[in-house]
C-alpha positions, -999 to +999 in steps of 0.1 A: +155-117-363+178-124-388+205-151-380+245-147-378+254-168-406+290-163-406+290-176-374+271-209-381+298-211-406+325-239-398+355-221-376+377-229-403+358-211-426+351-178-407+386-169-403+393-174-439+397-143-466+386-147-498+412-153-524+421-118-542+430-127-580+447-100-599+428-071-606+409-072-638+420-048-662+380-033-667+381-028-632+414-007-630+398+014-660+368+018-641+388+030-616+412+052-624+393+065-656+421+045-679+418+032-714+416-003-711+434-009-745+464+009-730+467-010-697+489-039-696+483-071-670+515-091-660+495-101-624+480-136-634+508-154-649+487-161-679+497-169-717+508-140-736+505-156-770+472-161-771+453-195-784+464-219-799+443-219-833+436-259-825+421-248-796+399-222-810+386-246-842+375-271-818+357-246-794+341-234-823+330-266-837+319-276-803+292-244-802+267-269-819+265-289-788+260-257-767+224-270-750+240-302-741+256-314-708+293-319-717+305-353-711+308-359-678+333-387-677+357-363-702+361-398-722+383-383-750+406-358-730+410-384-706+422-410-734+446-383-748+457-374-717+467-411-704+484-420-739+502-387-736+517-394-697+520-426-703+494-439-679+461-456-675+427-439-685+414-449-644+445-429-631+434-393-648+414-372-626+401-341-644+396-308-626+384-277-632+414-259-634+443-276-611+426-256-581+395-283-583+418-310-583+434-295-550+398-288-534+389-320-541+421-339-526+413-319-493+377-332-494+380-364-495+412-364-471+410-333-449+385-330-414+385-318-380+415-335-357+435-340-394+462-320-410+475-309-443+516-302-447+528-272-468+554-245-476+559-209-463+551-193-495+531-216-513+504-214-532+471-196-512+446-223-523+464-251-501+460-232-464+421-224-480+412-259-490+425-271-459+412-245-431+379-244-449+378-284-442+384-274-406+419-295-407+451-278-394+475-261-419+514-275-410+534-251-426+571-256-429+597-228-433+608-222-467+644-222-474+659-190-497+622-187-501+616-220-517+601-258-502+628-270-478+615-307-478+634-319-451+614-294-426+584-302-447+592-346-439+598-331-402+562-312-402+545-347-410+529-365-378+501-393-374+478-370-385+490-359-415+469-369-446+481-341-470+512-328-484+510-300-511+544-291-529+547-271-560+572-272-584+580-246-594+564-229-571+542-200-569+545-171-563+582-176-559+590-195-587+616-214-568+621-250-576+644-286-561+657-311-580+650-347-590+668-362-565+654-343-535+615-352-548+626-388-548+644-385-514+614-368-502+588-396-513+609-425-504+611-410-467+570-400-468+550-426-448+529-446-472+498-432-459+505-396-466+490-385-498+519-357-517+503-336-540+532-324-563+516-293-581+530-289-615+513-262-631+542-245-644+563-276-651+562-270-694+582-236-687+609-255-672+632-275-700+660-298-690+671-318-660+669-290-631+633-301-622+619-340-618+589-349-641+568-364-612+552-388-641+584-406-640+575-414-599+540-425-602+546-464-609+570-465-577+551-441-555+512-453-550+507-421-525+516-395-551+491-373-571+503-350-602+482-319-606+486-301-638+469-271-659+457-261-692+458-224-679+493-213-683+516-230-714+487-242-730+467-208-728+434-220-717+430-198-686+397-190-690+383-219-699+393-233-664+407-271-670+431-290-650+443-327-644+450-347-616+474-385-623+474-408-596+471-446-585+443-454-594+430-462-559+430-425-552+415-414-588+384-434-575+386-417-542+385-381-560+363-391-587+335-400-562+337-363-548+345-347-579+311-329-590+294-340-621+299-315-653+330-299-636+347-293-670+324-280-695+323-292-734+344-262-746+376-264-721+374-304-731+370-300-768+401-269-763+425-291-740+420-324-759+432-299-791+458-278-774+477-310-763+486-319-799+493-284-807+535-291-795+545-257-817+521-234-795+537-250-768+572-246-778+566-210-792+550-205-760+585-214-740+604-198-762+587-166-755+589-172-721+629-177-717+633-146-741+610-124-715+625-135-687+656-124-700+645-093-711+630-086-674+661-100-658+683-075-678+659-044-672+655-053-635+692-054-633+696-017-649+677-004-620+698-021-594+666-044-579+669-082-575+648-110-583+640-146-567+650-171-593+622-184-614+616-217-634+581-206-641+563-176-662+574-148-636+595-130-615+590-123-574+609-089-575+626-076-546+619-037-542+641-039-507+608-016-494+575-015-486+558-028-522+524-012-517+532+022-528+549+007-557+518-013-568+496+016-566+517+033-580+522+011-614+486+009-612+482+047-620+505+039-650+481+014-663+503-015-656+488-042-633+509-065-616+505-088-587+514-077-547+523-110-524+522-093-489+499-120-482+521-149-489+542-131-461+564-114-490+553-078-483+585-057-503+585-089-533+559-077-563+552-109-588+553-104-624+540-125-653+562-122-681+543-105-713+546-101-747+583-080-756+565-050-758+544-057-723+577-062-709+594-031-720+562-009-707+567-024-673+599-019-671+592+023-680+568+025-656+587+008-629+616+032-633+592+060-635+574+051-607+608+044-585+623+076-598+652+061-614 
């Protein structure tokens, strides 16, 4: 007789659900009989612009190397990366994606009888990496659906080892300012590791948001977690950066797994980082979508939570479900976030002009408007 093996599972991990990305757009082809080359995705928040061309030489010089292990210490990324933030080579932590870098955080600092401090409407992978360690998930109210770090300080107790904030934050896109983060971390016991999750932070130009690299000298208990998946375009490829003290890069780098970031996504990042213009043509596109949304949304009388990031949480004032599956039918794939307790909000990415102005037909269509 066959064994129950989600029950020999840890607790934590039986009551968990697996983490739903957005749907692929072969699937929703599949599906619905579509063409695929008429469907448009705005659910992942990914780049619309493509590669940068740095990036694809060097994956393409790299194919030589293809039945080698890639270099498991990440030696030249890691060098570029430290010169670039202004930080040591022993205080970079590399990840694959920024979701390894959080896993790992919570495996070295999360058990049983601990706990882990975050947001109402944060990001999914922090209650996942946490439960699935068996530690208690903390979660503070948000505040006009964005961190309220005061209630998040307040949520902190003896055992508290972890505190994930995102900034911006997804899926809400909300952000707080310099002076709250410092506020926040001067008032964090010492002991307390705070995970500031910047995945988003190259969308945001000008003084609204804090660059946590500029709190790293004075703060020993704070980790940076960054991506190559969104401004730099590298989603697939799946490489991410932690910067820290570097007591805790030693801490994550003896649980990191060997190989986690293969020899493309190195060669790729270590390129993409010099490539500024993709970067800055990549924000540029960004502010002129998010205008172009913003002014489309407006036409049809909906509402919007205030982004710093590459998308919009869009207020439908209903039920969104209907409205998903029904954008879906229109070939347009966007991203639901009933789960991240937001069930009349719908995220969207922001796309290419003409992504954009497709959405924004088949939303009205689909509302009747």
């Amino acid at each position: 007789m066959s064994g129950d093996f989600l029950a020999l599972a840890r607790p934590g991990v039986q009551k968990l659900s697996p983490y739903v990305p957005g749907k692929p757009v072969d699937e929703l082809a599949r599906e619905l009989g579509l063409d695929p080359a008429h469907i448009i995705k705005l659910a992942s928040n990914e780049n619309p612009l493509g590669a940068s061309p740095r990036a694809l030489a060097a994956i393409s010089a790299a194919l030589a190397g293809l039945t080698r292990y890639p270099d498991g210490n990440g030696f030249d990324l890691k060098m570029r990366l430290a010169e670039r933030c202004g930080v040591e080579v022993n205080q970079v932590t590399l990840g694959n994606g920024s979701n390894d870098i959080l896993e790992i955080v919570a495996r070295a600092y999360l058990a049983p009888g601990l706990n882990a401090v975050f947001s109402e409407h944060a990001f999914a992978i922090y209650p996942i990496v946490t439960q699935a360690l068996g530690a208690d998930a903390r979660v503070a109210p948000a505040r006009e659906w964005g961190h309220d770090l005061p209630a998040m300080l307040a949520g902190i107790d003896q055992n508290t080892r972890v505190v994930f904030i995102a900034n911006p934050n997804n899926p809400t896109g909300t952000w707080f300012g310099p002076q709250a983060l410092e506020d926040f971390l001067t008032d964090v016991p010492k002991d307390v590791l705070v995970v500031l999750d910047e995945a988003y932070i190259e969308y945001a130009e000008g003084a609204d948001l804090p660059d946590g690299l500029n709190f790293l000298a004075e703060y020993p208990n704070l980790l940076v977690s960054r991506t190559f998946s969104k401004a730099y375009g590298l989603a697939s490829l799946r490489v991410g950066y932690g910067l820290s003290s570097p007591v805790v890069a030693d801490v994550l780098n003896r649980v990191r797994q060997p190989f986690n970031v293969n020899s493309f996504a190195l060669a790729a990042a270590t390129a993409a980082l010099d490539d500024v213009d993709y970067v800055s043509e990549s924000r540029h596109l960004n502010e002129a979508g998010m205008q172009q949304l913003q002014d489309g949304l407006q036409s049809l009388g909906l509402s919007w939570v205030p982004s710093k990031a590459n998308f919009l949480a869009v207020d439908l004032g209903r039920e969104a479900a209907s409205v998903y599956d029904g954008l879906l039918r229109e070939g347009v794939i966007v991203r639901p976030i009933g789960g991240y307790g937001m069930p009349n909000h719908l995220r969207v990415s922001i796309g290419l002009p003409s992504e954009n102005s497709l959405f924004l037909q088949a939303l009205s269509k689909v509302l009747g408007a």
